[in-house]
N, C-alpha and C positions, 0 to 999 in steps of 0.2 A: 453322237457317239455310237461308235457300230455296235453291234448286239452278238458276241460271241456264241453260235450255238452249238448244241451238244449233237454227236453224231449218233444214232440208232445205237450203236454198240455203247458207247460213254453215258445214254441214257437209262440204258438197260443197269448198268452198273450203277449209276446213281441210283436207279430207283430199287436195287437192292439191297445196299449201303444201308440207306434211308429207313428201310421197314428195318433192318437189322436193327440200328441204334433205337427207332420207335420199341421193339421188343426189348433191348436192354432199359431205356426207361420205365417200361411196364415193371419189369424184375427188380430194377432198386425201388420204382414206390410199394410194389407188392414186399418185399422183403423189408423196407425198413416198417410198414405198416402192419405184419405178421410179428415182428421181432420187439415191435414196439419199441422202435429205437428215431435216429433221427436222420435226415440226408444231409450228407458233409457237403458244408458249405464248397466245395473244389467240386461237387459232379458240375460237368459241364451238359448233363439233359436234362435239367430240372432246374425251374425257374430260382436264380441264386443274385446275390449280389456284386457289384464287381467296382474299379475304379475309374474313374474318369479321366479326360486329362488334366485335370489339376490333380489327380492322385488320392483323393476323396470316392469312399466307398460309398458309391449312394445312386447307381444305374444298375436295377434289377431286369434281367434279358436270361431267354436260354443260350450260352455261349457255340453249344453243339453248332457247327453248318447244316446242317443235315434236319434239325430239328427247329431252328431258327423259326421265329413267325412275327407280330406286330404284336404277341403279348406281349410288351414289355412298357413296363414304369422308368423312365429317364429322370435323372438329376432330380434326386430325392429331397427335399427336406421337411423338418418335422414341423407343424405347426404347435401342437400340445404332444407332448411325455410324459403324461403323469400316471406315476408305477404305482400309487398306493391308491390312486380310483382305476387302478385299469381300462385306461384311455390314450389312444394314441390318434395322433388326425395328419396325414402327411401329403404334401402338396407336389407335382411333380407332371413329368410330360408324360401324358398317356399318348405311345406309339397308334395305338390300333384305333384311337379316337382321329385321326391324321395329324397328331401330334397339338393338338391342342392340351392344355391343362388342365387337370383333374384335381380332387381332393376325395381321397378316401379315409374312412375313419375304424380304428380296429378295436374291439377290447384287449388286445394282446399287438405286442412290437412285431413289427416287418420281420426280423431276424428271427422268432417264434414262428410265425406264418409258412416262409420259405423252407423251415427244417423241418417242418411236420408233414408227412404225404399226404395228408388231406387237406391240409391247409394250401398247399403248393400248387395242389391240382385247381382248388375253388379258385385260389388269386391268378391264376393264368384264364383261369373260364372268365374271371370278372374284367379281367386287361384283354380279353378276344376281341379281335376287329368288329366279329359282328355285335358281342356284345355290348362294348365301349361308345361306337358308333351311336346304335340306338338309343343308350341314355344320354351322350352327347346332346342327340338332336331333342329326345326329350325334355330334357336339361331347360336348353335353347327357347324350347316354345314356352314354359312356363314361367320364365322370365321376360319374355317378349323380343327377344335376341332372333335376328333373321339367320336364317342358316344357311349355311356355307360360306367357305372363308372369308374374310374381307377381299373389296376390293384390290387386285394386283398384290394378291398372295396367293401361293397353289398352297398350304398348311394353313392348319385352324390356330397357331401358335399366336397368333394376336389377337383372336377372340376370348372373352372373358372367360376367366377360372368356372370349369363347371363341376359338379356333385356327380362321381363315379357311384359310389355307394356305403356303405360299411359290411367288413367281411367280421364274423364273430366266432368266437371258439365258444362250442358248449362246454356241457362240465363233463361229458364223456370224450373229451378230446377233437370231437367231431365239428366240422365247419360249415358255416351257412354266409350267404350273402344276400343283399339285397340294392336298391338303387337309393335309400333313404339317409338322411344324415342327422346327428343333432341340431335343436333349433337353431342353439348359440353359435354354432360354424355356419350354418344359412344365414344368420343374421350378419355373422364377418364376412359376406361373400358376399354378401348386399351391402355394406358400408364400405369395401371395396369398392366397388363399381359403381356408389356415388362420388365418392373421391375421386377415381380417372375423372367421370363426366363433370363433375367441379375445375378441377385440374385444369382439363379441356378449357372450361369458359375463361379460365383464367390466365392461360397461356400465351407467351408476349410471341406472338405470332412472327413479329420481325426476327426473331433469334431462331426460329426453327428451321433448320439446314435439310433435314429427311424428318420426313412425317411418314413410319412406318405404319398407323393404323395402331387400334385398339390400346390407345396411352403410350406407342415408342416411338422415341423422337428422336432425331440427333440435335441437340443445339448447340449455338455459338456461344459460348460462355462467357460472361465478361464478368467484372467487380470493380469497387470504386468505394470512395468515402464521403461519406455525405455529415455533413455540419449541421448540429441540433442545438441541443440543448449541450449532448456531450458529445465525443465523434462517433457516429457509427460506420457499419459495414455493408455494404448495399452488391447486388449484383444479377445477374440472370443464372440460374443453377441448371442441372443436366436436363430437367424436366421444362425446361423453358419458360421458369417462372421466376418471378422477381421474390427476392430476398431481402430481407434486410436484420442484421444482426444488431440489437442495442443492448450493451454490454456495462457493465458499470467497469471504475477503473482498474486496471490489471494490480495483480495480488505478484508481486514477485518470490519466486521461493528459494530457499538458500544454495539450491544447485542451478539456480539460474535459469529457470523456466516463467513465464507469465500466464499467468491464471486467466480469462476471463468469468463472469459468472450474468447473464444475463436475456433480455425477452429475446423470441426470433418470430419473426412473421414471414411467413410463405403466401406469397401469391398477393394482388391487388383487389382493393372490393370494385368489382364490376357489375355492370348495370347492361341487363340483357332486354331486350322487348321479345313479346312473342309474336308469334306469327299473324294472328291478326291486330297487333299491334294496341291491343286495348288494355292489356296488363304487362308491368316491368316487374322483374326480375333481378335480386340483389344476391349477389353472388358476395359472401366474408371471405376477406383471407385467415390463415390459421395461424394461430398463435401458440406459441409455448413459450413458457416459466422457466427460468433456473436453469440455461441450457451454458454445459460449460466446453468451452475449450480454451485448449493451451499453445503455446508458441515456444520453442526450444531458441534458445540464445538473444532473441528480440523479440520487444514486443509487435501485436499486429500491426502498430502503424510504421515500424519500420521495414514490415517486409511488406506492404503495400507501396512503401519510398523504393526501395531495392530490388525486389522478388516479384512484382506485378507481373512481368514477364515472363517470368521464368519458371509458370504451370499453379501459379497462385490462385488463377482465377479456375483451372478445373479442379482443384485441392479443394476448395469452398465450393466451388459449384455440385460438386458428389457429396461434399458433406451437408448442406443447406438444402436436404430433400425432405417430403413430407417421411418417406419412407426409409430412412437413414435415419433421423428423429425419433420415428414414431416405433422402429423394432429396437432401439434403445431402451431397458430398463430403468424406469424411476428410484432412486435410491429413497430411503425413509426418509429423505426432506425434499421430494419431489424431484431432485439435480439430473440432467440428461445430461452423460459424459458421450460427448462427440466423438471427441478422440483429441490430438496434437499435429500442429506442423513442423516440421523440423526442415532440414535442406541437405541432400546427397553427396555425396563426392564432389558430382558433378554441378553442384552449384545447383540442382532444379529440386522443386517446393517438392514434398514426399508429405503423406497425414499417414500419421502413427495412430495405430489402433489399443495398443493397453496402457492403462493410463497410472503412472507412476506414483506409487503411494505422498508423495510431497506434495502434488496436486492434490490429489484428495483430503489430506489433511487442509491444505488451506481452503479447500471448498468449506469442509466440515465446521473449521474455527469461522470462518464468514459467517456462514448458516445460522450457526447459534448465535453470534453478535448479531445476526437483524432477528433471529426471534425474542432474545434479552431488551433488546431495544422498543420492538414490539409490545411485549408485556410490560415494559415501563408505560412506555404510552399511553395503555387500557388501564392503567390506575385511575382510579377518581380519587382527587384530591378535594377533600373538604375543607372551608376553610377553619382557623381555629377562633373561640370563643373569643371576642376583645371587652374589657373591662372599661366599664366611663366613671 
């Protein structure tokens, strides 16, 4: 690609431009910092939020050209938001780390942060190239992680989630940072990263199309019915691991959806040797309880006879993930709503994500007939007194 360059005079003007706008953002954080007010989210010189393309406010950057640098947080999201312990932990592409991923933790929201001039100025010093970089690699060494990007990638984007730091607001509005995080976010950042390396060992190696590095894969999705005790659902899901859904029988509901409610195991138990071959290694697959989905106008084994084809097996294969599962909320009788499959226009399989209060009713009425059932069972019956 040829490199457009600026000519002595067009540079001169640039670099006049440039101090000018550096001078106007000096004057909005001095002025909104004197006035004790806040920066409107629309300045384009002060680190702000903006949308993606999917339309999702959650890529924080200075939009200015002029001011532009690798401070910037990409594709936001929040790990914890809890407003009444003032905690917030949000995970996201630090630019200026060469785009690998960060997690920083705040006592106060991102949107708090960016409108305050002091807050605005520490969260751009803490997303600085040089800064970001150097905990990156610190990061790296203290987890034992080699550094620099994987093999046959120029971006750190496949290396594991690293701890940027947490930014804090004092009680005099005042903002401080450091490289440090809560235990219990270190400890989810490390049962991550056993997970990929489990994953990994467990991974049906013949279904993987692109092995991009650090847990991303492309695989060849398949599913299929396998005959037990009762039918299940078996298949290879996006993560290149086998699946298998065992369901009890479908609940059908009066607008004519079918319920399932039952276990799912991810992944096969594998049996690894080590390197000098003197100890094995037993890799479990994972298991969950209560996980439900639904099927719109047929049940699943009709759209396994008709729909196999027609995007059934990437419809299960993205929902049949550890982590598609596991960011599911448990309801108070443990139940993982998956979601639903339905079929388009176009004849091709589609999973619906909100799940229709009929469905949940009949989760709800199941639920309590197997703990009613249950609590009969744990009676002890004594027998009664017989007369001779």
């Amino acid at each position: 690609m040829q490199i457009i360059q600026r000519t002595e005079k067009e540079q001169k003007k640039y670099e006049r431009t440039k101090k000018m706008e550096e001078l106007k953002r000096k004057w909005t954080l001095l002025k909104a910092k004197l006035l004790g007010g806040k920066i409107s989210p629309d300045d384009s010189r002060t680190l702000q939020v903006h949308r993606d393309a999917q339309g999702n406010a959650r890529d924080y950057y200075v939009s200015n050209p002029y001011l532009q640098d690798n401070s910037a947080f990409i594709a936001v999201n929040p790990i914890v938001e809890d407003y009444e312990k003032n905690r917030f932990v949000y995970r996201g592409i630090i630019q200026g780390a060469d785009n690998a991923i960060g997690v920083i933790e705040a006592n106060v929201p991102l949107s708090e942060i960016v409108a305050s001039p002091d807050g605005n100025t520490k969260l751009q010093e803490m997303l600085s190239e040089q800064n970001a970089t150097k905990i990156r690699d610190q990061y790296y060494k203290s987890i034992g992680e080699e550094l620099g990007p994987l093999k046959g990638h120029m971006a750190h984007f496949a290396k594991p989630d690293f701890v940027l730091g947490t930014i804090q607001k004092g009680e005099k509005g005042q903002y401080t940072y450091n490289s440090q995080i809560a235990e219990d976010v270190e400890e989810l950042l490390q049962q991550e990263r056993e997970s990929l390396k489990k994953q990994e060992l467990m991974r049906d190696k013949d279904s993987v199309v692109i092995d991009a590095g650090g847990g991303l894969v492309v695989s060849e999705q398949e599913c299929w019915m396998e005959q037990g005790k009762d039918i299940q659902f078996a298949g290879i899901n996006s993560d290149a691991l086998y699946y298998r859904y065992m369901p009890k029988a479908p609940i059908q509901t009066e607008d004519n959806k079918y319920v399932y409610i039952g276990k799912t195991q991810i992944g096969q138990a594998t049996k690894i040797n080590s390197k000098a071959g003197e100890t094995i290694q037993f890799v479990s697959p994972d298991v969950y309880e209560n996980v439900v989905l639904w099927t719109e106008g047929k049940n699943l084994v009709q759209y396994f006879i008709n729909k196999k084809f027609d995007g059934l097996n990437f419809v299960l294969g993205e929902t049949f993930t550890n982590f598609n599962i596991e960011k599911v909320e448990e309801g108070k009788e443990q139940q993982r709503y998956l979601g639903g499959i339905t079929v388009d226009e176009n004849g091709e399989c589609q999973k619906v994500e909100n799940i229709p209060e009929t469905v949940k009713k009949a989760v709800e009425s199941y639920l309590e007939k197997m703990k009613d059932e249950q609590e009969k069972s744990n009676i002890i019956k004594f027998p009664g007194n017989t007369e001779r």
